[in-house]
C-alpha positions as CSV (number, residue, x, y, z in Angstrom):
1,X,93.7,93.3,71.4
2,X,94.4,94.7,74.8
3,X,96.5,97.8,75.4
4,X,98.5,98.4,78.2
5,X,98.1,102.0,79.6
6,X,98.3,104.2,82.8
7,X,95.4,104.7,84.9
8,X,95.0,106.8,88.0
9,X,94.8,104.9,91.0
10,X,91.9,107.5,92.3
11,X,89.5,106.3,89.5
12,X,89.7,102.7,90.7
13,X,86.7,101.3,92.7
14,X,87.3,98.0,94.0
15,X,84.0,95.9,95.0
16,X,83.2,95.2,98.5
17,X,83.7,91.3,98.2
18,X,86.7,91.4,96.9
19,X,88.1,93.7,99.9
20,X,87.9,90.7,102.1
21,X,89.8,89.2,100.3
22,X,92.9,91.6,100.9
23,X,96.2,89.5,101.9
24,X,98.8,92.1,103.9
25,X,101.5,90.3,103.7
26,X,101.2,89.6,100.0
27,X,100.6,93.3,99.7
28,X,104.4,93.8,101.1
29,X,105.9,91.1,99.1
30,X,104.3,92.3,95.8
31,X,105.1,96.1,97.4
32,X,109.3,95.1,97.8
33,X,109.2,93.4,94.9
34,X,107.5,96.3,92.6
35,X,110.7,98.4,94.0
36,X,113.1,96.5,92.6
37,X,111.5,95.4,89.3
38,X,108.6,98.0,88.8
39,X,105.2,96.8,87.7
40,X,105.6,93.7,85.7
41,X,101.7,92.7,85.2
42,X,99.2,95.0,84.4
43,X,96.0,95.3,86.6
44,X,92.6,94.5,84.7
45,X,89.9,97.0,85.0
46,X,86.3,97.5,83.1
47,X,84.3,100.8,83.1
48,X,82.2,101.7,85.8
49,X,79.9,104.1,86.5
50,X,82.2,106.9,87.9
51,X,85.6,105.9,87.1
52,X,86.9,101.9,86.4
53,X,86.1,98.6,88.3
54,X,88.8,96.7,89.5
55,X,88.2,92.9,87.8
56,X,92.0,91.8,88.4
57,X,95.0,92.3,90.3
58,X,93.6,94.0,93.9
59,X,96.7,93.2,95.5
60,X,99.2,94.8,93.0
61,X,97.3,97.8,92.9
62,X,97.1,97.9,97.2
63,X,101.1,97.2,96.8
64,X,101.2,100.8,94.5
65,X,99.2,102.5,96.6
66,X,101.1,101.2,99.7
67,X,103.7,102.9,97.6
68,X,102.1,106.2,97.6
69,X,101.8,106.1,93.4
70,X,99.8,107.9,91.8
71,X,99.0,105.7,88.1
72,X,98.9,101.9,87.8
73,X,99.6,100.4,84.4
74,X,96.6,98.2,83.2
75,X,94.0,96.9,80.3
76,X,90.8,97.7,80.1
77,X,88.6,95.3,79.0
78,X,84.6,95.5,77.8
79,X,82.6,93.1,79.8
80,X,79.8,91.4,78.4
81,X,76.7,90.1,79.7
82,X,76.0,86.8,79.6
């Protein structure tokens, strides 16, 4: 069972491929939507070596720290080899 909790936003290392990815104006959106409603979805991360790996939710954590928080909310899930 996953538990939600805080994670610093400073630990999170997000991989280079999915930087490319990054959508600005989706960061906004999520961004004015996350000051009116807070964080609604947690992020998912996995350990990494120094700190957590971002697996899901890049944008809503860019939108948080386009904010200037400090913590996300997220689960932290075990990946497993396949």
């Amino acid at each position: 069972m996953l538990i939600k909790k805080p994670f610093p936003i400073a630990d999170i290392r997000v991989p280079g491929k999915r930087k490319k990815t990054l959508d600005p104006i989706k960061v906004q959106e999520i961004a004015e939507d996350m000051l009116e409603n807070g964080q609604l979805t947690p992020i998912r991360l996995r350990n990494g070596k120094s700190g957590y790996v971002l697996i899901e939710g890049f944008h809503r954590l860019e939108a948080l720290r386009a904010l200037g928080e400090d913590m996300v909310d997220g689960y932290l899930v075990h990946a497993q080899l396949h």
